[in-house]
N, C-alpha and C positions, 0 to 999 in steps of 0.2 A: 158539916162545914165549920172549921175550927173558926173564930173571931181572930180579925188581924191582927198582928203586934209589929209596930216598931222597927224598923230592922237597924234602927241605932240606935246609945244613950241620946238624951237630951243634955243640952250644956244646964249648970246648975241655975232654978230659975225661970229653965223656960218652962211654957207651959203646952204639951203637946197638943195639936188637935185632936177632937176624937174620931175616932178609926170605925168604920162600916160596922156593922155588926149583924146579926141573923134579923133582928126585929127592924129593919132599913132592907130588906129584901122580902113582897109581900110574896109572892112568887117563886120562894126556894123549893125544891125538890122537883118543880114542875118542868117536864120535857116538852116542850114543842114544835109541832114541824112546819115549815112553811113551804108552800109550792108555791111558787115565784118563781119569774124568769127574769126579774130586773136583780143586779147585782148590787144597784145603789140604794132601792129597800130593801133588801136583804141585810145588806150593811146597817140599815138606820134599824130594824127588828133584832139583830145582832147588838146591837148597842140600850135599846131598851131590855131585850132579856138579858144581858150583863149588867143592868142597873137593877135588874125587879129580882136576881137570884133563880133564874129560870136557863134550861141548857137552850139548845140552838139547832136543831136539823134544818138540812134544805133541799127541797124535790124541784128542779127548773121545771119539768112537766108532769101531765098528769101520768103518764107511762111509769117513770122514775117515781110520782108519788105511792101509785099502786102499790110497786115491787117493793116500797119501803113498807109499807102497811100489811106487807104478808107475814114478814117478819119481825116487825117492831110496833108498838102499841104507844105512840105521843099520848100525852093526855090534851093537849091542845091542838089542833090543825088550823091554820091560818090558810085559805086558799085563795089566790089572784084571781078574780073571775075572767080574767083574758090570761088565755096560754097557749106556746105553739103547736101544741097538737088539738088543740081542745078549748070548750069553757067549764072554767070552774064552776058553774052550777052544776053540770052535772056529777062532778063528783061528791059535790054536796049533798047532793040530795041521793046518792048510790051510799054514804057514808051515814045519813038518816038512817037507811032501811038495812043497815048493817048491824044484824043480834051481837054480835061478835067485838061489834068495836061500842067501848065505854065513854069514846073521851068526847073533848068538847069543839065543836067545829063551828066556826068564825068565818067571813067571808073579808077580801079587802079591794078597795078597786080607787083610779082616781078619778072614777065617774061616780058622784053622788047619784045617778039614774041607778046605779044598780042596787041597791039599798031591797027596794021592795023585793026584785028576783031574787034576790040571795035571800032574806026571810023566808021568802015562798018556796025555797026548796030547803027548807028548814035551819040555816044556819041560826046561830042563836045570838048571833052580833054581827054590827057591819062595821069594819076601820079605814075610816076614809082616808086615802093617802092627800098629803105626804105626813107620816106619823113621824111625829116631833114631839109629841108628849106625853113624857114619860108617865104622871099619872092619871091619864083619860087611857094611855095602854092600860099601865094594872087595876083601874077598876073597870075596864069592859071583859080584862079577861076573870076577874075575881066574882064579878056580878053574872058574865054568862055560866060561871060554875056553882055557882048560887052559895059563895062561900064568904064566910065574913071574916075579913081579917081582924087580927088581935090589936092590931097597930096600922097605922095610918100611913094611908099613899103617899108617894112622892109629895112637895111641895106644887100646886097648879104651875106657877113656872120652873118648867125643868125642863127648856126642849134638849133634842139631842140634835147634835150637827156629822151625820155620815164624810167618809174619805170622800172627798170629789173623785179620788181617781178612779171608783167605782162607778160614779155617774161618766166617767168620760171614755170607760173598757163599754159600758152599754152602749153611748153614741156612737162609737166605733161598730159595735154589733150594728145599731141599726145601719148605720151607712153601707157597711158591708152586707148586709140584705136586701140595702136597694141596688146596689152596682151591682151583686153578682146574682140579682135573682134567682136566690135560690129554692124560689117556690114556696115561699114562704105570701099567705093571704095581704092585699095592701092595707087590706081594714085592719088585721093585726098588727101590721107595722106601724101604720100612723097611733093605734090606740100603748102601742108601749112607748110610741116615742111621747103622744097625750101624758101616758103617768108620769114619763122623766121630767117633763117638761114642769107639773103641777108639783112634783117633790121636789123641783129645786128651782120655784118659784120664777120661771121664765113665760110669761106671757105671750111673748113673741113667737115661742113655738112652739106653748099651746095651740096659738092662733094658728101654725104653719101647721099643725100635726090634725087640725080640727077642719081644717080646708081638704086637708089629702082626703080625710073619712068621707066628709059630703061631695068630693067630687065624681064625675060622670066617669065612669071606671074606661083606662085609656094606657095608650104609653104614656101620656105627660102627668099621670096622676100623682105619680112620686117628684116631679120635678124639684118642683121649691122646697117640700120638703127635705129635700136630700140636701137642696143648697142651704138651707135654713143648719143642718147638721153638720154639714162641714164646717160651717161657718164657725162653730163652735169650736170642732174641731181643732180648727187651727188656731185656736187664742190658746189665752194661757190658761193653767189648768184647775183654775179657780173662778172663770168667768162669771158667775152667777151669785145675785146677791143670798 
């Protein structure tokens, strides 16, 4: 990867900043793929590996992650422990017991509960959503590969701030999964509306998203939740601190 230059003179005098360079990306040549089904981390892991020097795959389920890994070999695998066909533990732990694959597998979820299950089926880090920083990213993935860098992590504050429009194509997803029930689990649904909710720091439906889980399974069990997401919906499209 060539170092950047300039793409104009400088007036005489000034003095230009300095430009990114290979020792400011700890994380270059590294590929890694993420199975996620939220489009708004996706975006926020898309924007840390374009700051650490790392490329960017993305598997929505575990089906789509398989077919990638028949044919492609990430050195990294980030896996969602909630997915719609599936939980990411088991493909963590199908990915352990795989002679074949070399690389390094990571678990992520916006439930700190899941921490212990994801060690337990071997992942070798847990990244608790919402990942906003950039060097607690590069040193859990530099440290679960047991590699030392030459050069030094991001600065501690560096968060990254994802496109909201990518959080608001999700909300749209969930809504459209409760109105048009498309057989899709309610526990799944509340728990990806849980991580949108905890990545962009909305309480109020955490709180809606974390009632649906514990409620008595029913037709009203989506109710508030759905209203809690439209509600969103229809503001503007930055609603959230």
């Amino acid at each position: 990867m060539p170092i950047l230059t300039p793409l104009f003179d400088a007036p005489p005098g000034h003095q230009m900043p300095m430009m990114p360079t290979l020792s400011h990306l700890p994380l270059a040549g590294l590929t890694i793929l993420t199975v996620e089904d939220s489009r708004f981390a996706s975006e926020a892991l898309r924007l840390l590996c374009n700051r650490s020097g790392a490329r960017l795959r993305r598997a929505e389920t575990i089906g789509a992650a398989r077919q990638h890994l028949r044919t492609y070999r990430p050195d990294v695998v980030i896996i969602d422990l909630g997915l719609p066909d599936g939980s990411g533990l088991d493909l963590i732990a199908d990915l352990a017991l795989e002679s074949r694959f070399a690389g390094t597998v990571l678990a992520s979820s916006g439930d700190p509960t899941g921490r212990a299950a994801a060690l337990a089926a071997r992942a070798l880090g847990f990244l608790e959503k919402p990942l906003e920083s950039l060097s607690e990213f590069q040193v859990m993935i530099l440290e679960a590969r047991q590699q030392s860098a030459p050069f030094a992590a991001a600065p501690p504050k560096s968060p990254i701030a994802p496109d909201r429009q990518a959080l608001r194509d999700d909300l749209a997803r969930a809504a459209d999964m409760i109105a048009e029930n498309q057989g899709a689990d309610p526990g799944y649904i509340a728990d990806f509306v849980r991580g949108l909710a905890r990545s962009s720091h909305d309480p109020a439906l955490e709180h809606a998203a974390r009632a649906a889980r514990s409620a008595s399974p029913g037709a009203d069990r989506l109710t508030a939740l759905q209203r809690a997401v439209s509600d969103r919906l229809s503001g503007p499209i930055c609603p959230f601190s």
